[in-house]
Every structure is written in C-alpha cells, then in structure tokens.
C-alpha positions in Angstrom: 0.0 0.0 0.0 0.9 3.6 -0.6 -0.2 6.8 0.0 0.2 9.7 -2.8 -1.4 13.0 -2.2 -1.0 16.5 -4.4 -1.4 20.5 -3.4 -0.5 18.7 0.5 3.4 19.8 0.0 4.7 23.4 0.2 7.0 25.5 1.1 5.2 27.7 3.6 3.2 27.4 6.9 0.4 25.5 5.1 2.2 22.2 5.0 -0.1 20.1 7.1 0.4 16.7 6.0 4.5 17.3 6.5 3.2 18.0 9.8 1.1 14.9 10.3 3.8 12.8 9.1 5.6 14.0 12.0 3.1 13.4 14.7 1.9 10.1 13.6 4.4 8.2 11.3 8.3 8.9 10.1 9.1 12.3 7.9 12.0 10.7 5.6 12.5 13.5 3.7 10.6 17.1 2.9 12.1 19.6 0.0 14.8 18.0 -2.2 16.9 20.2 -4.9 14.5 20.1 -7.9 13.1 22.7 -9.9 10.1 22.8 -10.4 9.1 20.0 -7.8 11.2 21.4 -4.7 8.2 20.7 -2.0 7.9 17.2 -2.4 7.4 15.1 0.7 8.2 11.2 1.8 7.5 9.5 4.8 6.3 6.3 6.4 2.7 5.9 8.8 2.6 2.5 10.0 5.1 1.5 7.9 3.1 2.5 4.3 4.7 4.8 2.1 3.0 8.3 2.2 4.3 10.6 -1.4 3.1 14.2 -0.4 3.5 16.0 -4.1 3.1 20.0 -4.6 -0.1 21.2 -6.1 1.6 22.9 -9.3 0.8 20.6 -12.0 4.0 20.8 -13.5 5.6 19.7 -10.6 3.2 16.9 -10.4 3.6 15.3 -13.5 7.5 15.8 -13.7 8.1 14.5 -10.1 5.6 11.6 -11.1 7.2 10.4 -14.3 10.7 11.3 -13.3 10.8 9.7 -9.7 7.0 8.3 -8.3 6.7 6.3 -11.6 10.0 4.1 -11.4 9.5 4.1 -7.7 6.6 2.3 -7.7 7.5 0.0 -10.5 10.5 -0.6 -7.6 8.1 -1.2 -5.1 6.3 -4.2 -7.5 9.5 -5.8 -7.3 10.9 -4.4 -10.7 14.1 -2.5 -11.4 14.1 1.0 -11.3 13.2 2.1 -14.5 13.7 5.4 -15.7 12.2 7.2 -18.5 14.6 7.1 -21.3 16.8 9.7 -22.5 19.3 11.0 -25.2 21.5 13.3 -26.2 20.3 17.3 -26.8 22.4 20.0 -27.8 20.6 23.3 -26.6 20.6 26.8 -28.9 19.9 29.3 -26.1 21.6 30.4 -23.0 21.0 31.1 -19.7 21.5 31.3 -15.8 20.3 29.1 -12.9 21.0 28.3 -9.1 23.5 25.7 -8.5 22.8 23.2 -5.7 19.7 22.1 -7.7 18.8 20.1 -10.4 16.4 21.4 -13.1 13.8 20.3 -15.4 13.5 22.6 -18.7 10.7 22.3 -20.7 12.1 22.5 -24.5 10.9 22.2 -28.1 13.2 20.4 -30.5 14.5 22.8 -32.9 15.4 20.5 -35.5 17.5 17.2 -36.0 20.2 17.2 -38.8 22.7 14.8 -39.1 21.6 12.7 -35.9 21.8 15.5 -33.6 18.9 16.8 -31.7 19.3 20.5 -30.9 16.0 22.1 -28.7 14.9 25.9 -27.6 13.3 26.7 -24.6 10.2 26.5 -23.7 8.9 30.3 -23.9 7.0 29.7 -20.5 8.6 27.8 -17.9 6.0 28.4 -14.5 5.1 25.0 -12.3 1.6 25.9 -13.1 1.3 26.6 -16.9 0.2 23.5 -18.1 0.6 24.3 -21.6 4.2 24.1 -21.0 4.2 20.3 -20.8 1.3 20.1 -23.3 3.2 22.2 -26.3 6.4 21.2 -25.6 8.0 17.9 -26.9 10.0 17.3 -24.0 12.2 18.3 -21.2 16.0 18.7 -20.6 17.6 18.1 -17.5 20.1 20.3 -16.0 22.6 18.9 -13.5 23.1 20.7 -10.0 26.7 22.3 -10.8 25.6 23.6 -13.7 25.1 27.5 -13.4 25.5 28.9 -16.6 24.1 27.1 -19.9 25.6 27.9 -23.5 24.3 27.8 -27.0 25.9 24.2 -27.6 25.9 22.7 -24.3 24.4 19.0 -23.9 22.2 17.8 -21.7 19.6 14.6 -21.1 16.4 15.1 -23.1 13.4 13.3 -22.1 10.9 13.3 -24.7 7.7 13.9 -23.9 6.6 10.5 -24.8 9.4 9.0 -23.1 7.7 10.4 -19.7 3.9 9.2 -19.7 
C-alpha cells in the first residue's frame, strides 16, 4: 500500500500533511533540490509509504514520471526504470541556481545529421500547463551547472518517453 497526495506539500506554513507525518508516522524527507518539484514530501505511517507531491501541475507530472513512476515500478519488485533519455544539444543560454537540479521544458528545434538540438520553452511556471502540453519534452540540468551555453548538452526526455 501507498499513500500519494497532491497540493499537500509546500514551502510555507500550510504544510499540514509534513506535519502529520511527523506526529503520527516517520518524515523521511521534505524539500529535495529540484526545480520545479522542490516541496515534495516522503515518509512512512505505520510503515506505508506516504508521497506528499506539490499542487503545481508541472511539478506533479515531472516529479511523477521522473521519480514516483520508477518508484513504484521498484516497489512491484521491478528494477528501477527510468524514463529514457538521449543526447540534446541546446541553442539558447541562460543562468540558474547551482545546488539544484532542473527540469527545462524545451521544443526540438530540429535534428540534422543525428543531432537533436532544442529551444526553450517560452513559459517555464510550475503551473502553466501548456508548458508540458506544447512542448515535446524536457531537458535536465545537473546541480553544478550554473551557466548554460548555445551548444551545451544535456539529457532530453521526450515527452513520450515520460507518460
């Protein structure tokens, strides 16, 4: 059995389940270095996993595919499967925080010659939803990277790959 809620993780005051977590079960972990996703709760009552997920529905369906997805396949006595990824080569820059991981929605640009090369997605908010519907996928932006370049790589996760 497991437990997963959305809107029941934040950032502010108006975390309640973190709260209940606390009082009757085992807070594992609350926050982790993801953007967009950061408020994402784990924790055990009675032993059952309990998934508290942000209410931005960007967050929600990035943090599912990415990480609730291949944990629950885990937890039915798979491997952990990720979604599947491959090389992009992106033509804009930009800056980010370090110390966090990010997901970028993107649109591929074109493919010539076997190499994928993706813009960014002109809206990038945890609640547009049309950024996850219009785009074809997402990019994914390692934690010590703080600067991106026109011809850096990254992962790209298609959106196909992700449902």
């Amino acid at each position: 059995d497991i437990v997963i809620t959305t809107d029941g993780a934040s950032v502010g005051d108006e975390d309640y389940l973190v709260k209940i977590i606390n009082k009757i079960g085992k807070l594992i972990f609350w926050k982790i270095a993801i953007k967009p996703g950061r408020p994402i709760s784990f924790g055990l009552i009675k032993k059952k996993p309990i998934i508290c997920l942000p209410g931005n529905p960007v967050s929600v369906f990035l943090l599912f595919s990415m990480l609730i997805k291949p944990f629950l396949y885990h937890l039915s006595g798979s491997k952990w499967i990720e979604p599947k990824s491959v090389p992009a080569k992106i033509n804009f820059g930009m800056k980010k925080k370090t110390e966090r991981m990010e997901w970028l929605r993107v649109t591929v640009d074109n493919k010539v010659l076997n190499e994928l090369i993706v813009r960014k997605y002109p809206k990038q908010g945890s609640g547009i939803i049309s950024s996850i519907a219009f785009s074809d996928g997402i990019i994914e932006i390692p934690e010590d990277h703080s600067e991106l370049k026109p011809g850096d790589v990254f992962k790209f996760y298609s959106k196909d790959s992700l449902f």
